[in-house]
C-alpha positions in Angstrom: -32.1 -57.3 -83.6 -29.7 -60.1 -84.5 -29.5 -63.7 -82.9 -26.0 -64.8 -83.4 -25.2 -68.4 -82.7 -23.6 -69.5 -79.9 -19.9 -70.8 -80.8 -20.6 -73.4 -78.1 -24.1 -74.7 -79.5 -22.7 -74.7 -83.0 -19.4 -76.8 -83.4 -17.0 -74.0 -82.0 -19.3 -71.8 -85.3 -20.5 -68.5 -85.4 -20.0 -67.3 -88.5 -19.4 -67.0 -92.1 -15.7 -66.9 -93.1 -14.8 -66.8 -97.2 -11.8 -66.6 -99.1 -10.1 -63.5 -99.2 -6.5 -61.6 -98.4 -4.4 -64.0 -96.9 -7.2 -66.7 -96.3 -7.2 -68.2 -99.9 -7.9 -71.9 -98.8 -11.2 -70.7 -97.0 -14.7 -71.4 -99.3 -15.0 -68.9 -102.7 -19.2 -69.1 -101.2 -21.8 -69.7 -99.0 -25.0 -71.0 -100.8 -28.6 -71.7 -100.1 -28.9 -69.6 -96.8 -32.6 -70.0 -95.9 -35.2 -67.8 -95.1 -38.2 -69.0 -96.2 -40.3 -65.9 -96.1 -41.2 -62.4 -97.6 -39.5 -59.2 -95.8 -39.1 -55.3 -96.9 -35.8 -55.3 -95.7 -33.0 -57.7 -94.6 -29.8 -56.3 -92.2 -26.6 -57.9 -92.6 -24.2 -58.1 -89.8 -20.6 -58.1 -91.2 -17.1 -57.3 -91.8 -14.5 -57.5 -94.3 -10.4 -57.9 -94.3 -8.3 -57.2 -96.5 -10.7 -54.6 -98.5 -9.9 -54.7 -102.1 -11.8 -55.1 -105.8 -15.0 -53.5 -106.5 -17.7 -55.1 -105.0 -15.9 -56.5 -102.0 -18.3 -59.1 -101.9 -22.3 -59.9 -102.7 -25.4 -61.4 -101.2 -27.8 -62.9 -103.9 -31.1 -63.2 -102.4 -33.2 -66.0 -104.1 -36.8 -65.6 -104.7 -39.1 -68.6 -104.5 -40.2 -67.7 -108.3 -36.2 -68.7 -109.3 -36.1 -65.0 -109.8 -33.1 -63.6 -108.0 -30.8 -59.9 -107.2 -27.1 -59.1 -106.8 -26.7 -56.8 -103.9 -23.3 -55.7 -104.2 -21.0 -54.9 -100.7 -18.6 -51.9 -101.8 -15.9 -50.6 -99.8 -16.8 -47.4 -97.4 -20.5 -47.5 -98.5 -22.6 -51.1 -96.9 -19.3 -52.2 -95.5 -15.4 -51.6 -94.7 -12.8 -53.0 -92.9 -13.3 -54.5 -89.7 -9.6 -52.9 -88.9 -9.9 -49.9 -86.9 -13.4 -48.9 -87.7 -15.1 -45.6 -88.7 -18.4 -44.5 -89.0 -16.6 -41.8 -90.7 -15.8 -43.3 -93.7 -19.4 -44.8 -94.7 -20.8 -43.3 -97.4 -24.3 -45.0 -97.3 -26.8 -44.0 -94.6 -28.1 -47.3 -94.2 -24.7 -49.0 -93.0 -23.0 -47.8 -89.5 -20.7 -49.6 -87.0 -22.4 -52.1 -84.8 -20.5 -53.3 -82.6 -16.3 -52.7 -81.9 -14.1 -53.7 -78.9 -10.0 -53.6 -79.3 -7.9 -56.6 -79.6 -3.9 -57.1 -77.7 -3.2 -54.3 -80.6 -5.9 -52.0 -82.6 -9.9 -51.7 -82.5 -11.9 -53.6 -84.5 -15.3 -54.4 -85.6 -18.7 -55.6 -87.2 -21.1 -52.8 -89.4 -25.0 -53.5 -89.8 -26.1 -52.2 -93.4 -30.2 -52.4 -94.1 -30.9 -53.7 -97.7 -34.6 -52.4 -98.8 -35.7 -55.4 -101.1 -37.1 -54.1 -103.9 -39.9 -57.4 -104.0 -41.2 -57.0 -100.6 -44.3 -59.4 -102.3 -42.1 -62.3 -103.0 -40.7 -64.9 -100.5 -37.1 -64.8 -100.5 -36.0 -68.7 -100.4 -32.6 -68.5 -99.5 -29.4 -65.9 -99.6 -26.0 -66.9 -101.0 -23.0 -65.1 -99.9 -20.0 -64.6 -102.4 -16.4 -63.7 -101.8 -14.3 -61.4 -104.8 -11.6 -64.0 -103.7 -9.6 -60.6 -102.7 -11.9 -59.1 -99.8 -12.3 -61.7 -96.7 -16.0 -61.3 -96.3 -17.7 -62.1 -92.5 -21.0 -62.6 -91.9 -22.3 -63.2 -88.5 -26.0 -62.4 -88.8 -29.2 -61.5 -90.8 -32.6 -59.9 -89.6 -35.5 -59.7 -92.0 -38.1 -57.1 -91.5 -41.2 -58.3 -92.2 -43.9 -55.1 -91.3 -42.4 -51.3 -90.6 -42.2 -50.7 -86.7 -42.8 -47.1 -85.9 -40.1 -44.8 -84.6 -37.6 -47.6 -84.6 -34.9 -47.4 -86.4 -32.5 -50.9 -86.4 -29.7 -48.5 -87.8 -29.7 -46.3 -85.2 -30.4 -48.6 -82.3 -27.8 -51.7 -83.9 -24.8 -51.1 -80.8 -27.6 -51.6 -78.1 -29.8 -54.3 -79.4 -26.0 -56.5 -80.2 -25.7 -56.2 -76.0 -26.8 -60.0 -75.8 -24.5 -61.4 -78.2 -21.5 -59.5 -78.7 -19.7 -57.3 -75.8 -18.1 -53.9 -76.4 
C-alpha cells in the first residue's frame, strides 16, 4: 500500500514535480529521498507528461555501502503518460494503472510499477529521482517490501489499496 501525504499537512505538497514538456523552470532532480532500510522490492507510484527521450526518467537508489543502481522509467513499459491511460499499452508486467478518474476534459492517471532490487542484503540509504529534462516525471509515493507476503500481489491489488488516498 502507499501513504501519500496529505496536501494539507504538507505546505499545499504531495508530490514530486520535475522539469519536463512545458514545465522547464520546475527542478532537473530530487535527491537524497530516505529510506533507511533493506527491502526486496520498492513500488513507485507515478506518472509522466509529455513522454519523450529514452529513459523518460530514473530513480537511483543509494546503498549505504556508497554503492548505487540506475533504474531506468521507459515509455509503455514501468510507466506512460498520465493522459488518457492504458493498461494496454504496458509492456512490463510489473507496472499497471493504479489509480484514474477524468478531469473537465479527458481521463487521467497514476501507474504503480514493482522494482525487484537486485541487493535485497543491502540498506538502501536514500533514492534520487531524475528528470530527462523532456518527460515531466511525478512521483507521489514509494512502498518498500521488506519480507514476501503470500498470495498478495501489490500489482494486482494497487486500485483498491489507493481507496484511502486517492478517489476514482
Amino acid at each position: 500500500p502507499y501513504d501519500i501525504i496529505d496536501p494539507a499537512s504538507n505546505g499545499g505538497k504531495s508530490a514530486i514535480i520535475l522539469k519536463g514538456g512545458q514545465r522547464q523552470g520546475f527542478p532537473e532532480s530530487a535527491l537524497n529521498i530516505p529510506v533507511g532500510r533493506k527491502a526486496r522490492a520498492f513500488f513507485f507510484l507515478h506518472g509522466c507528461a509529455w513522454t519523450s527521450g529514452k529513459p523518460l526518467f530514473h530513480y537511483q537508489v543509494n546503498y549505504a555501502d556508497g554503492s548505487s543502481v540506475n533504474v531506468p522509467i521507459r515509455n509503455e513499459f514501468e510507466c506512460a503518460d498520465w493522459w488518457n491511460p492504458s493498461d494496454a499499452n504496458l509492456k512490463n508486467r510489473d507496472a499497471r494503472i493504479a489509480w484514474s478518474t477524468k478531469n473537465k476534459s479527458h481521463r487521467i492517471g497514476l501507474f504503480t510499477y514493482k522494482w525487484t532490487n537486485p541487493h535485497p542484503e543491502r540498506t538502501v540509504k536514500s533514492i534520487d529521482v531524475i528528470s530527462n529534462g523532456r518527460t515531466l516525471p511525478m512521483l507521489v509515493a514509494i512502498t518498500g517490501l521488506t519480507k514476501e507476503v503470500a498470495n498478495y500481489d501489490p500489482i494486482d491489488n494497487a486500485q483498491v489499496i489507493l481507496g484511502k488516498g486517492l478517489r476514482k
